[in-house]
Backbone as a ProteinNet text record, in pm:
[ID]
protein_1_A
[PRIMARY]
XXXXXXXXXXXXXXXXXXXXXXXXXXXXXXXXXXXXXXXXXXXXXXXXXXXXXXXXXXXXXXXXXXXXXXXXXXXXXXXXXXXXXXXXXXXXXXXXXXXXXXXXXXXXXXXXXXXXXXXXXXXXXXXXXXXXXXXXXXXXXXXXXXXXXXXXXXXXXXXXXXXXXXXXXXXXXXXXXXXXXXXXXXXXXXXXXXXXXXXXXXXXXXXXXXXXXXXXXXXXXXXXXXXXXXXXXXXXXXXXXXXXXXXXXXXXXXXXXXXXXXXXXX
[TERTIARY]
-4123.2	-4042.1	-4010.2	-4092.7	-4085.4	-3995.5	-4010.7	-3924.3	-3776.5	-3769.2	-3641	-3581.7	-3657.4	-3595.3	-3574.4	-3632.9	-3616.8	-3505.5	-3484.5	-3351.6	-3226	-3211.2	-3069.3	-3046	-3177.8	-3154	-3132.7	-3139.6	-3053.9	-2952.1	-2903.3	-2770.8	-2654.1	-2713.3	-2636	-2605.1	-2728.3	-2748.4	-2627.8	-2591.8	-2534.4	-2391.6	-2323.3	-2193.7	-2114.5	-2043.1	-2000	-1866.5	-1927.8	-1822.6	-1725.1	-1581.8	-1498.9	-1405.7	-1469.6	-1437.9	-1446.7	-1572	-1609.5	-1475.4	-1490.3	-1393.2	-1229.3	-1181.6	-1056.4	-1017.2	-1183.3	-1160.9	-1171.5	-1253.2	-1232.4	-1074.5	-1053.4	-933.1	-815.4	-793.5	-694.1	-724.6	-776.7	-833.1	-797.5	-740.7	-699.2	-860.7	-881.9	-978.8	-973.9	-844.4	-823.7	-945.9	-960.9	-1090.7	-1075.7	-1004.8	-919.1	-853.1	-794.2	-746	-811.7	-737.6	-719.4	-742.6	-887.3	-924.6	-977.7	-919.7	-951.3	-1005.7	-1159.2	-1278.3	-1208	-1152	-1050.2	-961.2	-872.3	-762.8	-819.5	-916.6	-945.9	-1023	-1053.4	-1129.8	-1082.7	-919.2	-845.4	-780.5	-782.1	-660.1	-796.4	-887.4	-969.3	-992	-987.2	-971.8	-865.2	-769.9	-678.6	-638.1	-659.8	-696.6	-776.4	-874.5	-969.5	-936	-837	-810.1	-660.7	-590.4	-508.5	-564.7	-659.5	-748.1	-764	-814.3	-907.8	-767.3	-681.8	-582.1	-500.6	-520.7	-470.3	-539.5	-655.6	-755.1	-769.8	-725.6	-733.8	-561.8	-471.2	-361.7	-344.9	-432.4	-485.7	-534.5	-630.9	-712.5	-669.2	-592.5	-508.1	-428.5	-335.1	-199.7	-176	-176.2	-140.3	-87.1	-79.4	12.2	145.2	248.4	381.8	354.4	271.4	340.7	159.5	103.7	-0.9	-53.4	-185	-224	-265.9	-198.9	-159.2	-1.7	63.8	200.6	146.7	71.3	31.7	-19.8	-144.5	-173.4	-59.4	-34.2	109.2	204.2	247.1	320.8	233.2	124.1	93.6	56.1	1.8	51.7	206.5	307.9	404.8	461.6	395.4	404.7	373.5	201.7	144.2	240.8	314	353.9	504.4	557.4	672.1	629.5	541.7	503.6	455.1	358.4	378.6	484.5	608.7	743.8	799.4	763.2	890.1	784.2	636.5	593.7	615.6	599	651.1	769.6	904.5	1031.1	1035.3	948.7	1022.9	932.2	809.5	688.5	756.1	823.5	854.3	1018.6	1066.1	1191.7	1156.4	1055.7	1040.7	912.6	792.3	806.8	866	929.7	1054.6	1182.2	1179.5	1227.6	1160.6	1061.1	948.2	949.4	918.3	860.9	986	1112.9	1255.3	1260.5	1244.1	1273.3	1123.5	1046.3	915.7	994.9	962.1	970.4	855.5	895.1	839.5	724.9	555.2	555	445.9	513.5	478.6	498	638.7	703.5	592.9	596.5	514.6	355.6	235.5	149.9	121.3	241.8	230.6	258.1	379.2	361.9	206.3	186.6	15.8	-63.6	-28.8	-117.1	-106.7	37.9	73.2	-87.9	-130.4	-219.7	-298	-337.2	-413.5	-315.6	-161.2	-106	-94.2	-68.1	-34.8	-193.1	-285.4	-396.6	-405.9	-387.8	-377.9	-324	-184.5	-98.2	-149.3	-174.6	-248.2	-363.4	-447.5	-565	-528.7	-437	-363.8	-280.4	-242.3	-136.2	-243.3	-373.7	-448.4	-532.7	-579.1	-641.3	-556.3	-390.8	-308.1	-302.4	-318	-341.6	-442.5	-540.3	-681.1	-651.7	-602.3	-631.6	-504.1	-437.8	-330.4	-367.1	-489.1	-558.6	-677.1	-718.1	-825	-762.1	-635.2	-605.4	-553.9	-454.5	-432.1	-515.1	-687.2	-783.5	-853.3	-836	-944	-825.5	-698.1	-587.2	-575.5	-650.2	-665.3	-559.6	-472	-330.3	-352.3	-484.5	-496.5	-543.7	-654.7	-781.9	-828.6	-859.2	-898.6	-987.5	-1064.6	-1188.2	-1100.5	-976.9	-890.1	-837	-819.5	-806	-900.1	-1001	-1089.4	-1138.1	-1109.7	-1161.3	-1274.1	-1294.2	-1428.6	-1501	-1607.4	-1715.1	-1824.7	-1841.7	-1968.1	-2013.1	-2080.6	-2262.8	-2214.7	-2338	-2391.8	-2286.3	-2229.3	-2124.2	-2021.9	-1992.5	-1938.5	-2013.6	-2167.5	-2219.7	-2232.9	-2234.2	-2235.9	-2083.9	-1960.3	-1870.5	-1817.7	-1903.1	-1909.6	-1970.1	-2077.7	-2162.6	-2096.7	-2068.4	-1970.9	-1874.5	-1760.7	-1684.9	-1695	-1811.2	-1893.8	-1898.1	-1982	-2000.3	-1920.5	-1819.9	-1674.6	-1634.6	-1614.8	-1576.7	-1576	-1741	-1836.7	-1775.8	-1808.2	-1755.1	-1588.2	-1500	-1364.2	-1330.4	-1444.6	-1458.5	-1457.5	-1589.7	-1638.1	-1554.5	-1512.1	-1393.3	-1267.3	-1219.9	-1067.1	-1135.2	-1227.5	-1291.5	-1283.5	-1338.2	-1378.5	-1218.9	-1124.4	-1024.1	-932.4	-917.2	-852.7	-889.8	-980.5	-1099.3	-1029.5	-1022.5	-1024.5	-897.2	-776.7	-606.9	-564.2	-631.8	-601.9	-651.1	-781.1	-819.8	-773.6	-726.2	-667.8	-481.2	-454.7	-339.5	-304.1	-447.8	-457.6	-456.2	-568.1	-601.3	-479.3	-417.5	-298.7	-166.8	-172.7	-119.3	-136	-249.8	-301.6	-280.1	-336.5	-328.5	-188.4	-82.4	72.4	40.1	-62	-133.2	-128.5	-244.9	-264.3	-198.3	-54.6	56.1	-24.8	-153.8	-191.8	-254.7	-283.7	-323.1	-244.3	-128.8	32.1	19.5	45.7	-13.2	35.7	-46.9	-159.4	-1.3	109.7	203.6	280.5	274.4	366.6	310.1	187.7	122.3	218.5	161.1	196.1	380.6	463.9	588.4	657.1	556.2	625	575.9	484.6	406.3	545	564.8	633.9	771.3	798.3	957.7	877.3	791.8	744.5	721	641.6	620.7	768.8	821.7	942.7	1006.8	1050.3	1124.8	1028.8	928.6	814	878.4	897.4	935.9	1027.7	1142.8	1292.8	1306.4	1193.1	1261.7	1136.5	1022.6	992.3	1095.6	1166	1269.2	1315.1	1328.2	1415	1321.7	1176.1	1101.5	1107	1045.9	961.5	838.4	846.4	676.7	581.1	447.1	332.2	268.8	291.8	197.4	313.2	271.8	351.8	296.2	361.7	319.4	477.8	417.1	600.7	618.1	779.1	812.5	768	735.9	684.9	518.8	491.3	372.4	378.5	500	546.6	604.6	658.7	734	607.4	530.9	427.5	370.4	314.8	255.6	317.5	458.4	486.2	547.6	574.8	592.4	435.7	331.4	222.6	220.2	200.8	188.6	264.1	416.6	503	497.3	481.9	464.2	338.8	202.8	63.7	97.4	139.6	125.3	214.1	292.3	430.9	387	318.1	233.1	123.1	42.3	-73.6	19.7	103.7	146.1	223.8	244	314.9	184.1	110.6	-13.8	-59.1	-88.7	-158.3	-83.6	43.2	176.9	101	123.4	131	-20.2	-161	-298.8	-303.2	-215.6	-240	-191.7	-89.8	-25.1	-129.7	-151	-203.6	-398.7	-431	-565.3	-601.2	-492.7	-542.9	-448.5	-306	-203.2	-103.9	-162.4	-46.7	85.6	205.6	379.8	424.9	567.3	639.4	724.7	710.6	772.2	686.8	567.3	452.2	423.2	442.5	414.7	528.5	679.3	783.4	747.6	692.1	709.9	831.3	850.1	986.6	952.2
-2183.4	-2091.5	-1965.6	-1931.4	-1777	-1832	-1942.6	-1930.1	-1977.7	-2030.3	-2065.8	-1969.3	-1891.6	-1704.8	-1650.3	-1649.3	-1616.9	-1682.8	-1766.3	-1874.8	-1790.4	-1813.5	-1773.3	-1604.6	-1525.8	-1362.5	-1315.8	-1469	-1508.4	-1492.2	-1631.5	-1693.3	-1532.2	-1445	-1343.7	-1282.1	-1252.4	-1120.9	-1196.4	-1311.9	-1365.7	-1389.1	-1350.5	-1352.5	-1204.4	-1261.1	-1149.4	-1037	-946.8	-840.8	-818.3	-808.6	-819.6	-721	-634.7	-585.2	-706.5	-764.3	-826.2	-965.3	-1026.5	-1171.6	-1075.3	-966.4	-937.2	-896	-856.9	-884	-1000.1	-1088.8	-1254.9	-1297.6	-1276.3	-1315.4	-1265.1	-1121.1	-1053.8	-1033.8	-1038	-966.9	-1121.4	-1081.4	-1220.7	-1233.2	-1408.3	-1426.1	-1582.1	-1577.2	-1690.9	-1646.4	-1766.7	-1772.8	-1729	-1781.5	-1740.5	-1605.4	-1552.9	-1429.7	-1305.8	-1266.3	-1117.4	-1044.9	-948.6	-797	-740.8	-624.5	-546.3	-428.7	-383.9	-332	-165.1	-129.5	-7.4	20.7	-49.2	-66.1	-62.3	-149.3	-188.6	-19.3	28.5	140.7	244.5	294.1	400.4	363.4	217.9	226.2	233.9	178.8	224.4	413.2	490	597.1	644.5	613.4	637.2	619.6	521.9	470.8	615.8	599.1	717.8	867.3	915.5	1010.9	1034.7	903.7	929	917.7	893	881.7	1060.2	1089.3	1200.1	1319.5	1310.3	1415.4	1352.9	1312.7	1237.1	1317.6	1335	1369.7	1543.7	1604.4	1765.4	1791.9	1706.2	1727.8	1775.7	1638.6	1616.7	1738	1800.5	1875.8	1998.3	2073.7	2124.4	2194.6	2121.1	2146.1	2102.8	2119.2	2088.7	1949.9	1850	1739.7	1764.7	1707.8	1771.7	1691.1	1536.8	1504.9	1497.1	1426.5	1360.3	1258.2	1231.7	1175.8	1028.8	1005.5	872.3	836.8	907	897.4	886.9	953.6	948.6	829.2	794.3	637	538.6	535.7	405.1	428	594.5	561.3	498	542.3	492.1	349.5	267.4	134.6	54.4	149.7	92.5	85.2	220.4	226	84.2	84.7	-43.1	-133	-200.2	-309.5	-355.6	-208.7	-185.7	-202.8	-180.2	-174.5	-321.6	-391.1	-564.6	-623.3	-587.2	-694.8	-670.1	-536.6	-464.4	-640.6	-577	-679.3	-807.2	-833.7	-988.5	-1013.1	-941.8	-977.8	-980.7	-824.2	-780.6	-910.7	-938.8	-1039.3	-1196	-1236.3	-1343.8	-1386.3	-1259.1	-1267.1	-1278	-1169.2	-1163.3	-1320.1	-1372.6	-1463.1	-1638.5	-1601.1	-1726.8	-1721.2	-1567.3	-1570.3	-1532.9	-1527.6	-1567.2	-1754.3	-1755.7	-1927.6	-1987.7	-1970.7	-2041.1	-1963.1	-1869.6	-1819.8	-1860.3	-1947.9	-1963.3	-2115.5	-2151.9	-2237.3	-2384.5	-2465.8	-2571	-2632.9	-2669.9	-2627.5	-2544.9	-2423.2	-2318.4	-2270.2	-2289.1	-2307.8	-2396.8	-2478.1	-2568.1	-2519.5	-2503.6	-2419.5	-2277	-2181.3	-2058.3	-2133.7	-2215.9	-2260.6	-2340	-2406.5	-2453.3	-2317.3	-2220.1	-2086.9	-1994.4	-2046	-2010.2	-2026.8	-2090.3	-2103.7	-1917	-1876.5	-1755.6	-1651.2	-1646.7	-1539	-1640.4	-1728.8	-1843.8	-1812.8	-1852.6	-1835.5	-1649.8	-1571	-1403	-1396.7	-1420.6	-1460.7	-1509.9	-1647.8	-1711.9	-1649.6	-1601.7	-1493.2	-1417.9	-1266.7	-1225.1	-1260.8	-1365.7	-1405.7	-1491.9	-1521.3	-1572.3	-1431.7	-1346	-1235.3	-1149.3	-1160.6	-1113.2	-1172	-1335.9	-1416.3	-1390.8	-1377.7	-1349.4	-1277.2	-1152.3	-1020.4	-1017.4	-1116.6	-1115.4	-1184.7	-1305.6	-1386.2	-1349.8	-1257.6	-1186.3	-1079.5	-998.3	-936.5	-1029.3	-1083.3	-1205.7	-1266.1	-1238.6	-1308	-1219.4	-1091.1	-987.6	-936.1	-954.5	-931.5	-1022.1	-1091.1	-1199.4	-1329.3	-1299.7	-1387.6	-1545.6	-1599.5	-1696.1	-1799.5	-1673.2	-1741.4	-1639	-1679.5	-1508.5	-1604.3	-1529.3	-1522.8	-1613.4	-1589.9	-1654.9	-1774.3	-1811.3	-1978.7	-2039.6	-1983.4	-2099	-2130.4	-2015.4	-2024.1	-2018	-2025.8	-1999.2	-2111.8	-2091.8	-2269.7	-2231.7	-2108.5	-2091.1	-1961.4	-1929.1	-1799	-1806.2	-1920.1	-1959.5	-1961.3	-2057.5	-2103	-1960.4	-1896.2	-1796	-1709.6	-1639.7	-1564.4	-1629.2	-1753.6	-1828.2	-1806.7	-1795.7	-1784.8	-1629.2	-1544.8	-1397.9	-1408.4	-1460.3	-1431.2	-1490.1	-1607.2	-1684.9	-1539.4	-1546.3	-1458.6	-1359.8	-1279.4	-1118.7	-1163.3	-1233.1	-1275.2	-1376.6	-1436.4	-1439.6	-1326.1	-1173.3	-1095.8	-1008.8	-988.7	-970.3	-1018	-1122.3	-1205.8	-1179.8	-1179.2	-1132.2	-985.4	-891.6	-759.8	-763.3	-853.4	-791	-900.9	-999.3	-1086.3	-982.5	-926.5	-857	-709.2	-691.3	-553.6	-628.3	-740.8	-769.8	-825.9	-916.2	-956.4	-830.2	-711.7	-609.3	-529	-534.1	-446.5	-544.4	-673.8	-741.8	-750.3	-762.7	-784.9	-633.2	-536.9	-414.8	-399.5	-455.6	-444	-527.6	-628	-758.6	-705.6	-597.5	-588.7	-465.4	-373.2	-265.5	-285.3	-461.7	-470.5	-582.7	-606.8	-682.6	-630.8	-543.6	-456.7	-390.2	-364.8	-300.3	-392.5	-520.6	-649.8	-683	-666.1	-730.6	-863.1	-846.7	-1022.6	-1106.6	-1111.1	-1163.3	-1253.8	-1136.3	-1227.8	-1207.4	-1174.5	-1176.8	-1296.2	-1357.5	-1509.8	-1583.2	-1556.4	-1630.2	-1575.5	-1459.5	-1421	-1235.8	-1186.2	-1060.9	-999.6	-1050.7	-874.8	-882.5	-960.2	-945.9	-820.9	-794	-670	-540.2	-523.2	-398.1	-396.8	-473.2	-485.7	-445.7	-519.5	-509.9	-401.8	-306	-233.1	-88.1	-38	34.5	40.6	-72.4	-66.6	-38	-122.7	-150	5.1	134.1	269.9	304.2	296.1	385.4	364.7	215.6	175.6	223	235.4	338.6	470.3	549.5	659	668.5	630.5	632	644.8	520.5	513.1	624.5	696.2	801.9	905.8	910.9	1070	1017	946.7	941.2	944.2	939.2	982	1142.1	1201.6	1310	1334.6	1434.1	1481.1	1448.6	1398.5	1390.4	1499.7	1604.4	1703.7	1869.8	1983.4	2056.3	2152.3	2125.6	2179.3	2218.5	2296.6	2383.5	2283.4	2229.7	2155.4	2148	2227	2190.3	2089.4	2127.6	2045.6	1875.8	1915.9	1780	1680	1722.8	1639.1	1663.8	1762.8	1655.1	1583.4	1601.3	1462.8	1327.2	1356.7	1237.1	1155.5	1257.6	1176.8	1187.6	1194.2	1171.1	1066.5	963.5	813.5	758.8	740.7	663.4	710	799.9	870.9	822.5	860.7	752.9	610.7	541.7	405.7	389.7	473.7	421.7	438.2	548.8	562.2	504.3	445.8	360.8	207.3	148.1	15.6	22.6	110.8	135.5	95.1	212.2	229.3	63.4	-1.6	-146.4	-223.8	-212.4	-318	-317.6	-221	-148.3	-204.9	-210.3	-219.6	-384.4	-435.1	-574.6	-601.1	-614.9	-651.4	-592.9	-487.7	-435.4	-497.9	-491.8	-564.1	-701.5	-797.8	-895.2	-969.4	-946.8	-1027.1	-1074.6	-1012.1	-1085.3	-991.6	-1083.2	-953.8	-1064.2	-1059.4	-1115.3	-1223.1	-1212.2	-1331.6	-1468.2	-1437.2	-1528.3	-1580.6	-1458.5	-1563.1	-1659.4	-1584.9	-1713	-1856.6	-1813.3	-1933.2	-1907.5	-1765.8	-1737.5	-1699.3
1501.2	1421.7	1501.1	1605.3	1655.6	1767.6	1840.6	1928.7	1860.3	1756.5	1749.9	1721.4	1659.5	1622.8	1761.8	1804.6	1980.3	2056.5	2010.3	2081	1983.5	1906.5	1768.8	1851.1	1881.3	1942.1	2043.5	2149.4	2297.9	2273.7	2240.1	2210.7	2164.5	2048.4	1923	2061	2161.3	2288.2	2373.5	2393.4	2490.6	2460.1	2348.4	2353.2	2406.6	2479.2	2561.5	2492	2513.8	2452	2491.3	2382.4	2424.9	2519.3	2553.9	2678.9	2818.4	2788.4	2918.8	2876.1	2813	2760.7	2852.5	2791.9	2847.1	2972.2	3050.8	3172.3	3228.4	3181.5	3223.7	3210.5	3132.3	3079.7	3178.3	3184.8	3219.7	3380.4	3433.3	3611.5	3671.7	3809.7	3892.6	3929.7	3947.1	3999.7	4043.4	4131.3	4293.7	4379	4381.6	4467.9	4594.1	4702	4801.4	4808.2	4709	4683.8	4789.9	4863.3	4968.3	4832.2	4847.2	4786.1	4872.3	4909	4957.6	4863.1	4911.9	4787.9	4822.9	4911.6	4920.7	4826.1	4835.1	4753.2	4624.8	4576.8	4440.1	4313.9	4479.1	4419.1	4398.3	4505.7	4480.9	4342.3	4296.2	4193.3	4010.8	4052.7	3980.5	3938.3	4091.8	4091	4000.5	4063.1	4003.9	3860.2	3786.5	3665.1	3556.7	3621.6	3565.4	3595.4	3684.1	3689.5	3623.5	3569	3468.3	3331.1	3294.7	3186.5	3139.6	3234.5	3244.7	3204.4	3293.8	3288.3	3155.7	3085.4	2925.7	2815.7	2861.7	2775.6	2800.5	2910.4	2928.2	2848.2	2859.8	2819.6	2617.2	2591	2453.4	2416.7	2487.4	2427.3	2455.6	2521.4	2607.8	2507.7	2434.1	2374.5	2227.2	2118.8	2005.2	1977	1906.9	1907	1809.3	1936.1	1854.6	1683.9	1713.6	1542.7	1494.4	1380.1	1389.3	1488.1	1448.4	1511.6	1533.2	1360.4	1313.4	1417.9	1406.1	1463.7	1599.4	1682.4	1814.9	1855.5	1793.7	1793.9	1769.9	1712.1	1656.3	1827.3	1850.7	1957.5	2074.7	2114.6	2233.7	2191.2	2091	2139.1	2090.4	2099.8	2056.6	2217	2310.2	2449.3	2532.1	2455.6	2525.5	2509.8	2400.8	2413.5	2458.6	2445.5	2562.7	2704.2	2742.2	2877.8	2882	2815.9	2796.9	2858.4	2729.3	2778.7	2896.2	2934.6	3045	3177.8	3195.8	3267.2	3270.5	3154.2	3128.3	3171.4	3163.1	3211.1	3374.6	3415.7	3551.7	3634.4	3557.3	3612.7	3646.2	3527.2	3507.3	3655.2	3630.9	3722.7	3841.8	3855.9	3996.9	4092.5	3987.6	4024.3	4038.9	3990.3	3983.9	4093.4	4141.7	4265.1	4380.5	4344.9	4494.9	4483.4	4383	4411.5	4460.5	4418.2	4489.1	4591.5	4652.9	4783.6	4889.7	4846.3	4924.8	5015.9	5141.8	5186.6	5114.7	5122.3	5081.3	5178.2	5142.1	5056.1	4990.4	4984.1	4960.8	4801.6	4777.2	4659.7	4518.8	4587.8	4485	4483	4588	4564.8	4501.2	4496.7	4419.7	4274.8	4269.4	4096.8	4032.9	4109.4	4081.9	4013.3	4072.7	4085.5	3957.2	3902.5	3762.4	3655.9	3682.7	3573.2	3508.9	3564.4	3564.8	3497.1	3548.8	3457.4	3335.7	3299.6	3190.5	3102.6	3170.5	3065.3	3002.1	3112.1	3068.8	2935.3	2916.4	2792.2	2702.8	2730.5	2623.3	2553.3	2603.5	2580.6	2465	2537.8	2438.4	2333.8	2336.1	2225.7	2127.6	2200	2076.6	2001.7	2102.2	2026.5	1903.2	1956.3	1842.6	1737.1	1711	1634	1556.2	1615.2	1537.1	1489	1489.2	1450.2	1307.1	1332.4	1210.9	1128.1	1199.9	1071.1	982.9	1049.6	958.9	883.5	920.4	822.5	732.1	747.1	623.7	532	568.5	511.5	468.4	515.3	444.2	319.5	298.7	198.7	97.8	91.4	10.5	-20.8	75.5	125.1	156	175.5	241.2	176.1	97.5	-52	-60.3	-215.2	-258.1	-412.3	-477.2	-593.5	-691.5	-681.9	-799.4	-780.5	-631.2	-630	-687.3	-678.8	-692.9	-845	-937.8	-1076.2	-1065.1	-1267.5	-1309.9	-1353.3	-1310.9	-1331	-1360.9	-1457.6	-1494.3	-1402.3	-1454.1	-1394.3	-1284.2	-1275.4	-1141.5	-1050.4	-1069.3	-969.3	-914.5	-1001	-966.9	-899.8	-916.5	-856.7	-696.9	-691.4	-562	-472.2	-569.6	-484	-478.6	-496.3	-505.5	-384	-368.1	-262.8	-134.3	-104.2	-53	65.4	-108	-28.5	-2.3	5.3	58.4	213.8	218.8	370	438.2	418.5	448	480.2	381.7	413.5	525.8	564.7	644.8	779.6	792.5	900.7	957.6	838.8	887.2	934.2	866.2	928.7	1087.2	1110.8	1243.2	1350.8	1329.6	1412.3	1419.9	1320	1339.3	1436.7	1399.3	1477.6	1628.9	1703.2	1772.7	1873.9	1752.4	1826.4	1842	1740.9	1801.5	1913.8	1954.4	2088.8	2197.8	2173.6	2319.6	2349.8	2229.3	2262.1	2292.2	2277.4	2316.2	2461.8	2483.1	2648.9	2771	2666.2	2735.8	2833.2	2699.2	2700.2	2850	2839.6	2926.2	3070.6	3073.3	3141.5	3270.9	3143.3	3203	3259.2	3204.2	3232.7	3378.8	3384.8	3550.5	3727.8	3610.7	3715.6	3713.9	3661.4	3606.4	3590.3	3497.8	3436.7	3506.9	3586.1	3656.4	3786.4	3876.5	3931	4046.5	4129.4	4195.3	4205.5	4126.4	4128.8	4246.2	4166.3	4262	4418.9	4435.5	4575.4	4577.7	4659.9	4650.4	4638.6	4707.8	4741.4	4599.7	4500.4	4354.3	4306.4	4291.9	4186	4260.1	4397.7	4513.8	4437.3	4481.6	4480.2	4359	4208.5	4081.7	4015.5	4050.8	3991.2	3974.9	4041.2	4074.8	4006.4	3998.1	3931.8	3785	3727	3611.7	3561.5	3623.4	3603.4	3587.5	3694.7	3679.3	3581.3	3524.7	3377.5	3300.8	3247.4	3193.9	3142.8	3279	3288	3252.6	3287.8	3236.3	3036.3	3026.2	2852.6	2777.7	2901.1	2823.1	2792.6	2886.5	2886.9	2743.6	2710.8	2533.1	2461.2	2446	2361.7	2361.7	2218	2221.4	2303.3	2302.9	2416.9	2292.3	2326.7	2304.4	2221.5	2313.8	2280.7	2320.1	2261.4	2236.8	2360.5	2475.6	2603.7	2666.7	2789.4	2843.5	2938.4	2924.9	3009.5	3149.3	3226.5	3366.1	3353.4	3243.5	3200.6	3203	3110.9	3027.1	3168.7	3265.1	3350.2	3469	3508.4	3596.8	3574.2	3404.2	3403.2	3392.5	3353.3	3314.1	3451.8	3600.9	3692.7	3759.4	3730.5	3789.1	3768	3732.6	3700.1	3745.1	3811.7	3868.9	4034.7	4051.5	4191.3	4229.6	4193.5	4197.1	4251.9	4174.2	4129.9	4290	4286.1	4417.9	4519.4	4556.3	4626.6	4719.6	4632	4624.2	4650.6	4560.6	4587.3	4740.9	4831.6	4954.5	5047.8	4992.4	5062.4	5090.2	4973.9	4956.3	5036.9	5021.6	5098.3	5241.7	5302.9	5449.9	5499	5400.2	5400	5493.7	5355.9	5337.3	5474.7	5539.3	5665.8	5750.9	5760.1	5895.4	5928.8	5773.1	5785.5	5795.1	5704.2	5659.7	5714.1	5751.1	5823.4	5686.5	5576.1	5474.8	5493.9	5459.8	5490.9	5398.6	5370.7	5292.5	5329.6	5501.3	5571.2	5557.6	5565.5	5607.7	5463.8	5339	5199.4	5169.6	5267.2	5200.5	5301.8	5400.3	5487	5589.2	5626.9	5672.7	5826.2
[MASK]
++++++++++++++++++++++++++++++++++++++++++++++++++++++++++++++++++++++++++++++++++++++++++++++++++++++++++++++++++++++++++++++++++++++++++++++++++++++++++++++++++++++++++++++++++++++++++++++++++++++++++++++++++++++++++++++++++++++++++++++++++++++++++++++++++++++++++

């Protein structure tokens, strides 16, 4: 009895949190895959030092609207910044893989799998998270499908659907944590096109900020700060990123021998 209690408090300890699942999920991990632990760490840096200057900005300056409105925009951001990847991602490798010599062409499509599963990931965590609200709304089944059959029977399907309830709490808690980290994190990697091969992230990253930037200028500011405020930060993040993806380009060739001739086969 004690160890099987001991086994059930493994197992509860051993499901992995969904932070960790959306980095499984979302982070390239080709076995073969060129990382350079340099590179990986300025953009980590970097990462956290746009974090950081988010959070002095926040605290800094008043918010022009609420903070309900603030939340809603930044993931209405996130998921603008999603499609923009998904399009500029999708274009751009479909014209690497037809511009790769053969066969070369056909090994980067093999390689598809990793941004393909990234997606899938997310598009199931969004799922979840729409099926537990659907189920905690009583949309799906609810106390009244089922009728009345007495006391008993009813206090049983009281109880029933408490911990049903229970359960749909902490799944929608759990699938919203991971399609949000999944989404961050896919975002960073350009979901996983480094799978396909190392120079897509360096190359697409950059356009991806700058279209960023562009359809911020038609938003409102964030926060109620004096324009010189408002526009370094908002080209700190595309200038960074351009920066750094030059930097990586230039890394990759000079350390490791990867260039863009040698991934087409040219």
């Amino acid at each position: 009895m004690h160890n099987s209690s001991r086994g059930a408090s493994a197992s509860f300890w051993s499901i992995p949190s969904p932070f960790t699942l959306a980095t499984t999920v979302a982070a390239p991990s080709r076995p073969d895959r060129v990382e350079d632990p340099v590179v990986t760490g300025l953009q980590r840096a970097r990462t956290a030092v746009g974090l950081i200057a988010t959070l002095w900005l926040l605290m800094a300056y008043p918010l022009a609207e609420g903070g309900e409105q603030f939340v809603m925009g930044k993931v209405e951001d996130l998921l603008v910044g999603s499609g923009l990847t998904l399009a500029v991602g999708a274009a751009a490798v479909t014209t690497f893989i037809i511009a790769a010599r053969s066969p070369l062409g056909r090994r980067y499509a093999a390689r598809l799998t990793g941004p393909l599963c990234s997606l899938a990931g997310i598009a199931l965590g969004a799922g979840g998270s729409w099926l537990m609200v659907k189920m905690l709304k009583g949309e799906i089944i609810s106390t009244a499908d089922v009728g009345y059959h007495g006391f008993l029977i009813g206090l049983l399907v009281l109880l029933l659907f408490f911990v049903g309830w229970l359960i749909c709490v902490v799944a929608l808690v759990f699938a919203v944590l991971f399609t949000l980290a999944a989404l961050v994190y896919g975002l960073n990697s350009c979901f996983r096109l480094g799978d396909v091969h190392e120079l897509l992230p360096p190359w697409i990253s950059p356009l991806l900020v700058w279209s960023l930037f562009a359809l911020g200028l038609f938003d409102g500011p964030d926060v109620a700060a004096p324009p010189v405020v408002l526009y370094t930060f908002l080209l700190g993040g595309p200038v960074s990123v351009t920066a750094l993806s030059v930097w990586e380009v230039r890394r990759l060739r000079a350390r490791h021998g990867v260039t863009l001739r040698r991934a087409l086969g040219r």
